[in-house]
KOLMARGU-707726 format. One record per atom (N, C-alpha, C): residue in one letter; x negated, y, z negated. Coordinates in steps of 0.1 Angstrom, whole numbers, padded with zeros to 4 digits, always signed. Example, Ala and Ser with C-alpha at 12.3 -4.5 7.8 and 13.67 -1.06 7.14 Angstrom:
2
A-0132-0057-0078A-0123-0045-0078A-0132-0033-0078S-0128-0022-0071S-0137-0011-0071S-0129+0000-0079
END
This chain:
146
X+0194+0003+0031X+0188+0013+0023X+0174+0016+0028X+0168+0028+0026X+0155+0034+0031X+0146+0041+0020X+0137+0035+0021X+0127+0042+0011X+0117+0050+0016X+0114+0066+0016X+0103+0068+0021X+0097+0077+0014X+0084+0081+0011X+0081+0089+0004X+0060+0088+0006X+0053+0099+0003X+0039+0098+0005X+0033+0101-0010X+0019+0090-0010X+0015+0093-0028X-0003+0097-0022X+0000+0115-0023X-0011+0120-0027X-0024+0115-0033X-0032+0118-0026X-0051+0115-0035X-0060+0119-0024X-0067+0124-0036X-0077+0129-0029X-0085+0124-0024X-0089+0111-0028X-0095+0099-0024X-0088+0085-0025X-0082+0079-0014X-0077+0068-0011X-0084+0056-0018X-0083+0045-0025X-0092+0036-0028X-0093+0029-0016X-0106+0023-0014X-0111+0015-0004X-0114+0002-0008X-0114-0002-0024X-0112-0015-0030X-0100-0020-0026X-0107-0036-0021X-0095-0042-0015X-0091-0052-0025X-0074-0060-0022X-0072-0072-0030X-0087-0084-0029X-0091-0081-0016X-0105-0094-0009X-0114-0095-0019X-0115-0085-0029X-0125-0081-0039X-0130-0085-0053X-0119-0096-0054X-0119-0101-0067X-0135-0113-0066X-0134-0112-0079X-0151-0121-0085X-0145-0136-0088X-0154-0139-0083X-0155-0153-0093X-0163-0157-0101X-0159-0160-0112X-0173-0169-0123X-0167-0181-0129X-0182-0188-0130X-0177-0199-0134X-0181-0200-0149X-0170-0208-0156X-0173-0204-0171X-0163-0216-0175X-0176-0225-0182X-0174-0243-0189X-0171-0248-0175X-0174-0245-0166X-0178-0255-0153X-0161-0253-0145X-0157-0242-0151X-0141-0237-0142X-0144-0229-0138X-0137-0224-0127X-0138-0213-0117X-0128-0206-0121X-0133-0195-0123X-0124-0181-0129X-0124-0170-0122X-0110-0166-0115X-0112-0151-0108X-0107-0138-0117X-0117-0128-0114X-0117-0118-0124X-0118-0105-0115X-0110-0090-0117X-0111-0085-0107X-0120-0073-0115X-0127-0065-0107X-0138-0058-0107X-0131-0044-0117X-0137-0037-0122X-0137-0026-0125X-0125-0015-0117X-0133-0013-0103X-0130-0007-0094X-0118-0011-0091X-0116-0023-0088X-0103-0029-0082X-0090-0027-0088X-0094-0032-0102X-0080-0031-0116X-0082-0013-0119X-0091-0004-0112X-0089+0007-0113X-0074+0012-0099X-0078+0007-0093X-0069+0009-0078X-0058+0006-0080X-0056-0008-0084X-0044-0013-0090X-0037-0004-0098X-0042-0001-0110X-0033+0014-0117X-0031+0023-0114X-0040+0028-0106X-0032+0038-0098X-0025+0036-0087X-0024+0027-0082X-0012+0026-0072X+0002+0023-0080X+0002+0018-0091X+0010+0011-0101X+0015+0021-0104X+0006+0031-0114X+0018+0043-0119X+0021+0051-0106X+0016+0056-0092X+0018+0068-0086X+0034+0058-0078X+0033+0043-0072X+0046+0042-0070X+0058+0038-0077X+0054+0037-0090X+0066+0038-0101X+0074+0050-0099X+0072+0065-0097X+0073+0070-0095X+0085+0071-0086X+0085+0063-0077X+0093+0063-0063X+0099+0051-0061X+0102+0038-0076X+0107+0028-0070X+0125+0028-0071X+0129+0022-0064X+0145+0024-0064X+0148+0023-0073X+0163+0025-0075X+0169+0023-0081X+0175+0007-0087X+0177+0000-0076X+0178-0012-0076X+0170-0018-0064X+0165-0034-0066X+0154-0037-0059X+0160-0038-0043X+0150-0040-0033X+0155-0039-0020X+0158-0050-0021X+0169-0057-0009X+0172-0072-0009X+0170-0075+0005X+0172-0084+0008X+0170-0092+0020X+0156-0092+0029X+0157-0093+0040X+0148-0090+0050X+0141-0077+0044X+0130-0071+0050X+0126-0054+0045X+0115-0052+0060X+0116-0040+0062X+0105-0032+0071X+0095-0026+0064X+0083-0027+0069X+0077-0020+0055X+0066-0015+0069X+0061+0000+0069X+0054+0009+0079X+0045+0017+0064X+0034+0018+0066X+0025+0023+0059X+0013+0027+0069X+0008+0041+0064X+0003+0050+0072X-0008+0054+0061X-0022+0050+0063X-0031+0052+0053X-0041+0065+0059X-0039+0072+0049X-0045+0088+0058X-0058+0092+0046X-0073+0090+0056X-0083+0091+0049X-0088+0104+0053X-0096+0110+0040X-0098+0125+0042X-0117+0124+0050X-0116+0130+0060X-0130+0129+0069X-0131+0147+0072X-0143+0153+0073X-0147+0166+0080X-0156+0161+0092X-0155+0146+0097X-0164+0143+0107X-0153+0136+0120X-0137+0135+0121X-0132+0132+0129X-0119+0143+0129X-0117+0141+0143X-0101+0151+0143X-0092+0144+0138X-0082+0159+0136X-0075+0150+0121X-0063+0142+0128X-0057+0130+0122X-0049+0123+0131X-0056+0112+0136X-0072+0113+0144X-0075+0101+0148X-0077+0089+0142X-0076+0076+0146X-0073+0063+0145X-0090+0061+0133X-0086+0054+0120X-0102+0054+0116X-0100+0036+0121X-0113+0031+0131X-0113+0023+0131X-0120+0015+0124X-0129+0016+0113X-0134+0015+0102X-0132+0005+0096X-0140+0000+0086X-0135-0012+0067X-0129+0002+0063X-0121-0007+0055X-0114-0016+0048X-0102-0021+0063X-0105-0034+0063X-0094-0038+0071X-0078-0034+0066X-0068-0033+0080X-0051-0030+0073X-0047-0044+0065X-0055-0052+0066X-0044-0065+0061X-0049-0070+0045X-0065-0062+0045X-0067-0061+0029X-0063-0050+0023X-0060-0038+0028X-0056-0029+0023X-0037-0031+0017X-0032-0038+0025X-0020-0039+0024X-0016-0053+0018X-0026-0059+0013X-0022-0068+0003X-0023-0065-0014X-0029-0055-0013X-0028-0046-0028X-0020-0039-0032X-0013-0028-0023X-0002-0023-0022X+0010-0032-0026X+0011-0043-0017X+0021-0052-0014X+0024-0053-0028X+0018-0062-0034X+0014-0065-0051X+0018-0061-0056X+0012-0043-0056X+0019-0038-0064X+0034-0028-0063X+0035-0033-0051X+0053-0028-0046X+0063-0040-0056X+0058-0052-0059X+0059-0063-0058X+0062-0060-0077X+0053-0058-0080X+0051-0055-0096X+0058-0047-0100X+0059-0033-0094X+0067-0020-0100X+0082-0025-0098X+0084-0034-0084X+0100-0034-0086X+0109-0030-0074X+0100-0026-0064X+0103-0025-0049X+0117-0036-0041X+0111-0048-0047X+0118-0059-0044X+0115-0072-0049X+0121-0081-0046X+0114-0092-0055X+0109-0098-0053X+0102-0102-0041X+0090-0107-0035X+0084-0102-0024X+0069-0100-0020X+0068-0092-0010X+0070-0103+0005X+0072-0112+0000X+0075-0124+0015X+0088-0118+0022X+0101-0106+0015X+0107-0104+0020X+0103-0094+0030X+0090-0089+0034X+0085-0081+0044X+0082-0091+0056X+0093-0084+0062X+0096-0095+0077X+0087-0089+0088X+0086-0074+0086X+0083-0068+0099X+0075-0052+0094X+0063-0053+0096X+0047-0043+0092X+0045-0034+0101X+0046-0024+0102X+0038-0018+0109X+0026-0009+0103X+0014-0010+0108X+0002-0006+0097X-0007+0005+0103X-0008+0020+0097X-0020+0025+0108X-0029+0032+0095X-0042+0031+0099X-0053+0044+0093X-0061+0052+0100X-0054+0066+0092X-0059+0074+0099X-0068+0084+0094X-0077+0094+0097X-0082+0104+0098X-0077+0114+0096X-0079+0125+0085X-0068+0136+0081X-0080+0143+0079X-0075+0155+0079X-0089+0169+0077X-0078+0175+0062X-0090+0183+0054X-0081+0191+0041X-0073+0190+0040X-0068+0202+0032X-0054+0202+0027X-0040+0210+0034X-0030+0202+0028X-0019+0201+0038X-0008+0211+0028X+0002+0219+0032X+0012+0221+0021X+0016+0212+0011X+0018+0218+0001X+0022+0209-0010X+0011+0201-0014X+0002+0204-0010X-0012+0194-0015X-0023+0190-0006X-0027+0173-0007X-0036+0173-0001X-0034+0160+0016X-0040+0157+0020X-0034+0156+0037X-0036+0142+0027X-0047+0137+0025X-0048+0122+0022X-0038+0111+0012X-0038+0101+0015X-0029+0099+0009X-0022+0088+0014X-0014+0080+0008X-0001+0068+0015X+0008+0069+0021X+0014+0074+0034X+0029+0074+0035X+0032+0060+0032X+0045+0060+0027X+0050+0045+0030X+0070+0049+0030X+0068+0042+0039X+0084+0039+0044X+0088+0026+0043X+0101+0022+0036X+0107+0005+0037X+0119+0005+0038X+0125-0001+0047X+0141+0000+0052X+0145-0016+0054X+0160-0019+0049X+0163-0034+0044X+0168-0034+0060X+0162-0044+0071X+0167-0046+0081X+0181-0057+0083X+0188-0056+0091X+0199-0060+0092X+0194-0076+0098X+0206-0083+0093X+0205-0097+0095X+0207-0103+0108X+0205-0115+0111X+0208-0118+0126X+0225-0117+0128X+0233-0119+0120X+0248-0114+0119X+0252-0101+0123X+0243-0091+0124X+0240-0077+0123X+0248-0068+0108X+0250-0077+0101X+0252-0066+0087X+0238-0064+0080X+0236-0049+0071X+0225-0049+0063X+0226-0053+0050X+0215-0058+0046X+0215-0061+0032X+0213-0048+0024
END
């Protein structure tokens, strides 16, 4: 099974999972996530509700995510080599692929592929910026798919 689909915005969050606080309180260490963060979180929460299966992915998974940030200072397509790193960006996502219902744990992501890029305005149907994300249940070393 293959999942693909892109979640529009005009502005990509750049809060990462890395983000969360800590305080300490009665001499415990308590992590507490920011404003901003549990802002990002919801919105990634409802926009891929939107698009979660039907039933959860099973086995092994591929998971390719293409983070397209809106710039009028680079050609559109090129590489942002930039913060937010791919491996904090894609631990928030994960989460909340993880939460909505994607699958049932994201450990079942065997195999990443991760790019961000540079998009100029708006594209048909909207706007260029935005998430692609694609996830396909890869076949087992037996060669059947799950």
């Amino acid at each position: 099974m293959t999942v693909e689909f892109f979640l529009p915005m005009e502005r990509v969050p750049t809060v990462t999972h890395q983000q969360h606080q800590v305080r300490i309180v009665n001499g415990e260490a308590k992590f507490f996530e920011p404003p901003r963060l549990r802002e990002a979180r919801q919105k990634y929460m409802d926009m891929l509700a939107q698009h979660k299966p039907a039933e959860k992915l099973t086995g092994p998974l591929h998971l390719h995510v293409v983070w397209c940030f809106l710039t009028d200072r680079h050609p559109d397509g090129a590489w942002r080599d930039t913060k937010p790193d791919t491996d904090n960006l894609q631990k928030l996502l994960k989460d909340c692929m993880t939460v909505v219902g994607f699958w049932e744990d994201d450990e079942q992501v065997c195999s990443e592929l991760v790019e961000k890029r540079w998009v100029r305005g708006i594209r048909k149907g909207g706007t260029a910026s935005g998430i692609w994300i694609h996830v396909r249940q890869m076949e087992d070393v037996n060669g059947s798919d799950h």
